[in-house]
N, C-alpha and C positions, 0 to 999 in steps of 0.2 A: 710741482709735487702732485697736483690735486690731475694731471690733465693723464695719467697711469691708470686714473682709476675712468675716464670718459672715453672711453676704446673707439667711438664714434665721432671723427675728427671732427668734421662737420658742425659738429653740437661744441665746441670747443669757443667759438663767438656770443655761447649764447649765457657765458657769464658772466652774472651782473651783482651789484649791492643786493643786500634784503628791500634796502629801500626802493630798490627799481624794480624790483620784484615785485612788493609790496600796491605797485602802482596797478598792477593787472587786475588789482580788487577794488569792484565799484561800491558802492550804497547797495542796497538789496538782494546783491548775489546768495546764490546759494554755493558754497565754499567745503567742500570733503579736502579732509587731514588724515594724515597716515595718526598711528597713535595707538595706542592698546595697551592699559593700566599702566599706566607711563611710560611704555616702551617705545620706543622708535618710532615718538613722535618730531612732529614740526617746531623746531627751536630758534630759528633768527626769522623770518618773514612773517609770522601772526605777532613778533614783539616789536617791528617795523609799522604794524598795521597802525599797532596801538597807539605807538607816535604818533602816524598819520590821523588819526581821530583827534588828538588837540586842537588841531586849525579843521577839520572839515569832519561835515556827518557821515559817518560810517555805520551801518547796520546791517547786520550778514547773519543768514542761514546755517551755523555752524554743526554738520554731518562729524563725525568719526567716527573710528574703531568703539574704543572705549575711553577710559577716561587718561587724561594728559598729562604729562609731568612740568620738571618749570616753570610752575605758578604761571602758565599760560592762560588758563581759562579764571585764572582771579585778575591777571594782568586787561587780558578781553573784557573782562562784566565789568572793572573800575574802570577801563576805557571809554563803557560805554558803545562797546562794537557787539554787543551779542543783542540780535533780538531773538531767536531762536536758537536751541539747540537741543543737540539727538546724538544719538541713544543712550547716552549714560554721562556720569560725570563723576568726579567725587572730591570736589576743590572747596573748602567750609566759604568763599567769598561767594561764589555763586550756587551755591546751594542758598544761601540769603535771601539775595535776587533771586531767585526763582519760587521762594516760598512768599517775599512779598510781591509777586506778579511782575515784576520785574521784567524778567526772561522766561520766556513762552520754551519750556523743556519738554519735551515727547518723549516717554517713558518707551522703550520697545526692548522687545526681547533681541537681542543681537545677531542671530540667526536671518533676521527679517528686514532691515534697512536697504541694504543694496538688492532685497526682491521685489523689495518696492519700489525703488529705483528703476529697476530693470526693466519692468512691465508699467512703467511710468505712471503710477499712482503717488509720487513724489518726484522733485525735481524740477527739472535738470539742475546738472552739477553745473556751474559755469568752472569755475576754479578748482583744481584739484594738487592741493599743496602734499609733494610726497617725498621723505627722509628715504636716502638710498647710499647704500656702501661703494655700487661702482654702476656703470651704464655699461650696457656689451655694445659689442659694435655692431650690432641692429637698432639701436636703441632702447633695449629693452632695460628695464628700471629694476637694481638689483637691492630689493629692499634689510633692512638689517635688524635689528631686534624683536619686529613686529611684523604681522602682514594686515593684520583686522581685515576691516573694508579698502585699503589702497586699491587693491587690483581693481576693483570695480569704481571705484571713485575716478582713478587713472584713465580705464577704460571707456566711461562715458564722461568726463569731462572735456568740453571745449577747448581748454587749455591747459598743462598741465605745469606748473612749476617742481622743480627736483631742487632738494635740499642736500647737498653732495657731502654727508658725515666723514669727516679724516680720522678721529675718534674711534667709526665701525669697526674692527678687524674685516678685510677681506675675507679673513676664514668664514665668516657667513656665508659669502657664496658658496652654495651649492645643497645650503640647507632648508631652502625653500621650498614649497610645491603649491604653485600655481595652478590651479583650475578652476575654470569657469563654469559652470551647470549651462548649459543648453537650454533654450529659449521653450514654456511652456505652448502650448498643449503637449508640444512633442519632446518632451526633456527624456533625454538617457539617461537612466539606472547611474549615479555617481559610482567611479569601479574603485570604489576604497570600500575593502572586504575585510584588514587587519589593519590594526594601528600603523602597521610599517607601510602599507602600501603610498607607492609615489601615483600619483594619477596626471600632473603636469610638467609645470615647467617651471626652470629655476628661476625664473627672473618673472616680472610683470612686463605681457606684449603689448607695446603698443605702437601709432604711428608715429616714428620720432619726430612730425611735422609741427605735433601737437603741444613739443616742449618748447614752452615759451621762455622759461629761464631755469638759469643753473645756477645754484647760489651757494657755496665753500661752507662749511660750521668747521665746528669743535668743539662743541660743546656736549657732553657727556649723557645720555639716559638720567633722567631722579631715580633713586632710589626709594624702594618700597619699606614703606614702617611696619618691620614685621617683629614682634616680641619675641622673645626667644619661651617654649613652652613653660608652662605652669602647671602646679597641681592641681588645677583643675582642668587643662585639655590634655594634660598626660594621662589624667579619669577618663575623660571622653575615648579617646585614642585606646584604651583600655580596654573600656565598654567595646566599642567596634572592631576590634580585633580578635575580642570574644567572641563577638556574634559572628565575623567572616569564619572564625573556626569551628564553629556548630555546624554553618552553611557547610562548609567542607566534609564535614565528619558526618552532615548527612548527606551528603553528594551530590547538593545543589551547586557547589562553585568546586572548582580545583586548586591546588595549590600555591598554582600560579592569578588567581582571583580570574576576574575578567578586566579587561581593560578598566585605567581608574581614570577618573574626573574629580576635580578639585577647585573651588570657588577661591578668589582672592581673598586674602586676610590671615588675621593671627590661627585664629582657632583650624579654618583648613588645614593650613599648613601646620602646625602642628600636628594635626592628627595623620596626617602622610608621614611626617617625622616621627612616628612611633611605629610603622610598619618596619623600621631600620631594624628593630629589636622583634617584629613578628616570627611566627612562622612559616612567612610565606616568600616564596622566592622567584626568579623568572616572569618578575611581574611589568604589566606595559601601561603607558598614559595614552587614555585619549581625551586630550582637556584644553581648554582654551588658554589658560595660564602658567608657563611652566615657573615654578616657582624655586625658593631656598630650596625646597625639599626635593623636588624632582632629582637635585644632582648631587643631593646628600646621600638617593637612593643610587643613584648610579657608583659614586664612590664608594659605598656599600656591597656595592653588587649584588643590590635587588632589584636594579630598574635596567630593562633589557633593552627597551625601546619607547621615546616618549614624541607625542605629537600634539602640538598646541598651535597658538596662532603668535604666540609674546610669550618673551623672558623677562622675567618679573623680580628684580631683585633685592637684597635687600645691600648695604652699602659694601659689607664686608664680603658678600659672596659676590658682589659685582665684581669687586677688587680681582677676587681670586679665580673667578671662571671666565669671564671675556679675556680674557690675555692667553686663554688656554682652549678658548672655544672649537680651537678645529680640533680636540680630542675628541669630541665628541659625537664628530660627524659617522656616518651611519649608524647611529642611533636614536638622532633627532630631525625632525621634520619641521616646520612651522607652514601653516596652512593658512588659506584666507578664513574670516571666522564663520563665514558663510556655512564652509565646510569642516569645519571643528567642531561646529556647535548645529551641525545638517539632521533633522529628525530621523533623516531616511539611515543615515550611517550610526548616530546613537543607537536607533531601533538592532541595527543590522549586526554591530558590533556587540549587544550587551555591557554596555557603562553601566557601572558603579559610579552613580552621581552623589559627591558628597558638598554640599552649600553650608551658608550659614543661614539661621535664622533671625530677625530683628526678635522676634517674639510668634511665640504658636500658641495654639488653645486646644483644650482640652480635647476636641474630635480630631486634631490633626491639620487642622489652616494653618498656614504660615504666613506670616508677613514678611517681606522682605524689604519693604522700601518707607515705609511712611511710620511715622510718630504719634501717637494718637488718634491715626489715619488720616491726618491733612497736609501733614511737614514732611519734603519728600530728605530723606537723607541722599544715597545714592542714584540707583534706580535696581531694576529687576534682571538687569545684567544678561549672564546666562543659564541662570539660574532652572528658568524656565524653558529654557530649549532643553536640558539633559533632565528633568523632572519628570515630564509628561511622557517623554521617550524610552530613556534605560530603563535597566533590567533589575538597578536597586535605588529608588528617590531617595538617600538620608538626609537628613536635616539636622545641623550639631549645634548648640548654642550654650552659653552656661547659664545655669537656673536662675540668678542673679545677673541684678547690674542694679548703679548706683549704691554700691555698699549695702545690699537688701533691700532698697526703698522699693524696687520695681523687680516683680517676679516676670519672669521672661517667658509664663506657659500660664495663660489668661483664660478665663471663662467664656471669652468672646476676641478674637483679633478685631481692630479697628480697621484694620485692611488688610485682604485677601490679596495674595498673591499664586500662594499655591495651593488650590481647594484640597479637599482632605482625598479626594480620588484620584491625586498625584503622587502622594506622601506615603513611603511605605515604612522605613525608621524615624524615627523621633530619638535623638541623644541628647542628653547633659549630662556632665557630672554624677549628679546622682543616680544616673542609670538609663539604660535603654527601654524604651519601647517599638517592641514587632510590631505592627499595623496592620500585614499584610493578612486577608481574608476575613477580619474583625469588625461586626456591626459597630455603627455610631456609639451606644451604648459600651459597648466592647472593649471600643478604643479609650472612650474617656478614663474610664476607671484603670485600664496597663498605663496611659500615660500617666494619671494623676501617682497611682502609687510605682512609678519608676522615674518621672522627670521631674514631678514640680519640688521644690527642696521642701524639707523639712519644716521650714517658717510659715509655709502657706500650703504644705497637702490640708490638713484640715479644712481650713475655710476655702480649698477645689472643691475637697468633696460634702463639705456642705451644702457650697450651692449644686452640685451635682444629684444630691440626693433630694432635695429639693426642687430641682428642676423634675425628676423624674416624678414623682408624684402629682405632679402636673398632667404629664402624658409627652408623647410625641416621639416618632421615630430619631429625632437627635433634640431630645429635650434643652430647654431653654427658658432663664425667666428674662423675659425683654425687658422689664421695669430693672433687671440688677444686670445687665449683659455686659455692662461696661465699665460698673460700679467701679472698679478697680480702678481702671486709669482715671476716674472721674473723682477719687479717693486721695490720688496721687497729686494730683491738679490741684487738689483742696488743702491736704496736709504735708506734705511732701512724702507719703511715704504711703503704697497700696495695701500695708497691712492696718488692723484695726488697731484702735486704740488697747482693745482689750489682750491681744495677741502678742504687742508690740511688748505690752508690759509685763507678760511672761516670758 
């Protein structure tokens, strides 16, 4: 069954257990996985490894896309097989280990792992374990859910092992595109000018001398925990939809917006989820994640054409869109993330980047990754490749969390992610704040009276007003900067006693 989809006889010997597979990984290697927000990652040879780790020391370099599905990276950290790992994660076992030092994590932006690869300021890849729908009879590796970093993992890895999905639909093939950027100093101009445009090739090229094993699944993508929207990111989604229609009506954007981006999770996806009901239409993605809503928009027929690196689902849209995926083809793409999330094509295209925030403060910082600024939750994703680059930074979060106890737009972020000269929207629930052209001063007081809720504008702008009679071009009292979360720490809850009880 399986030998239909290996079009390259030759490579037909070269299928083996996980567990022989498994054997190609030493102690120390450094190890790149297909993978991207649980999509069309590596499912029977890293849970072979893990075996292998019972009887012998294993510890490995572990490279991906993004983060992994199949309790593989909680499987890996209770194994004991992870001494490093990059660029992202988001499994609650090894987020542990990695906040007790555990596991040595390298935060990076995702745009950037395999450029440092490239130019060999990381590395080398010895292993490159990579999930594929079919092999062409060149060998080239026909990846399925996801592209992340495979191509380049593939590409400079020593040896590469193929994970042969029967599960995939072959309809994937042909919705790929493959391209590699050219070696600096002398790198060509990347020729993707519109979200449609193809610049490569369907499959990942490489020497097929390089595949050391082939190894059968059937085991299925995780599914994404995505909420279905709420009254309050139906408010956000509201907010933002107001504001793209002002932009229009002044004749900043068109009707068809400019290309969208969209960070994983609830509140993203929601807020794409209420452009169904917009007025906006002939609209296109350029996003790393295609997610529930992408193909909610397309069944809508507001989404014209979408290109990301991974399909991100959630269980019920799995169900209903992979069995149906070749409808979609010429109007979806999937890229390596390299070039999904490429500063030069965000610039070139104008994205509408829309992220979440962990928590933002009153000038416009955003935190995305840390807990009181020491406990890493996720990482910085890509957050910060379409931030610093598009044509709109939003950042959406809701004004709460913990049932009130913690206001989610603080006098001071404990960790900066995305400095206030990245940020041009600020949303919650309780309203939008513009940013754009706004002194320090400026911004504090649009955001305090449109984002922080109710329970806590007062005591924003107390310390704010406060602060100001200090001095300084973005006033500050250092001795109260963090009072809040150090508030939170002490009573379980950042509002005062006095506040609480009215």
């Amino acid at each position: 069954m399986y030998r239909d989809r290996i079009r390259m006889k030759s490579l037909w010997g070269k299928v083996v257990t996980p567990e022989e597979a498994a054997l190609l990984i030493k102690d120390g290697m450094t190890i790149g996985m297909s993978g991207f927000t649980r999509a069309g990652d590596a499912k029977a040879v890293p849970l072979a490894l893990a075996e292998r780790a019972a009887n012998e020391r294993i510890k490995i370099t572990l490279m991906t896309g993004a983060s992994l599905g199949n309790d593989v990276d909680k499987i890996l950290t209770e194994a004991g097989v992870l001494a490093r790992r990059l660029p992202f994660q988001a499994d609650p076992v090894l987020r542990k280990a990695i906040n007790r030092g555990e596991v040595m994590f390298v935060d990076q932006h995702l745009s950037e792992t395999v450029e440092l690869l490239r130019s060999r300021q990381m590395g080398p890849v010895d292993v490159a374990v990579i999930e594929a729908c079919a092999i062409t009879d060149t060998g080239g590796i026909v990846p399925t859910t996801s592209i992340g970093n495979s191509a380049t993992f593939a590409i400079l890895a020593e040896k590469v092992i193929v994970e042969l999905n029967l599960t995939q639909p072959l309809d994937l093939e042909g919705m790929h595109d493959v391209y590699i950027p050219t070696r600096r100093p002398f790198r060509e101009p990347i020729p993707v000018v519109t979200a449609e445009s193809r610049a490569g090739l369907p499959y990942i090229p490489i020497d097929p001398s390089k595949i050391a094993a082939i190894v059968v699944t059937r085991k299925q993508d995780s599914s994404a925990s995505i909420l279905p929207p709420d009254d309050d990111t139906r408010a956000i989604a509201g907010h933002l939809i107001e504001f793209f229609d002002r932009e229009v009506r002044q004749g900043r954007l068109g009707r068809s917006l400019n290309p969208l981006q969209a960070g994983i999770g609830t509140i993203a996806n929601a807020v794409l989820h209420g452009l169904i009901d917009g007025p906006f239409h002939d609209l296109t993605m350029y996003s790393e994640v295609l997610q529930d809503s992408t193909f909610e928009l397309f069944d809508a027929g507001k989404l014209t054409f979408a290109s990301g690196s991974s399909i991100t689902l959630s269980a019920g849209k799995y169900a209903e869109v992979l069995p149906r995926i070749g409808s979609y083809k010429g109007r979806l793409l999937l890229r390596p993330q390299e070039i999904s999330n490429h500063p030069e094509v965000i610039r070139r295209l104008g994205v509408i980047g829309i992220n979440t925030a962990l928590e933002c403060d009153i000038y416009g910082n955003v935190n995305s990754t840390h807990v009181n600024g020491t406990h890493m939750m996720n990482g910085i994703g890509g957050s910060g490749d379409f931030a610093r680059n598009c044509h709109l930074a939003v950042f959406v979060t809701k004004s709460l969390a913990k049932d009130g106890a913690i206001s989610s737009v603080v006098p001071m972020v404990t960790h900066v992610d995305h400095n206030e000269h990245d940020v041009d929207v600020l949303v919650t629930e309780t309203g939008l704040a513009d940013l754009r052209g706004l002194a320090p001063r400026e911004r504090a007081e649009t955001i305090i009276r449109n984002c922080v809720h109710p329970s806590y504008r007062e005591l924003a702008m107390d310390y704010f007003r406060r602060a100001t009679q200090r001095g300084g071009h973005t006033p500050h009292l250092l001795e109260e900067a963090f009072s809040w979360h150090l508030r939170y720490q002490q009573t379980g809850s950042m509002l005062t006693r006095t506040v609480a009880a009215e």
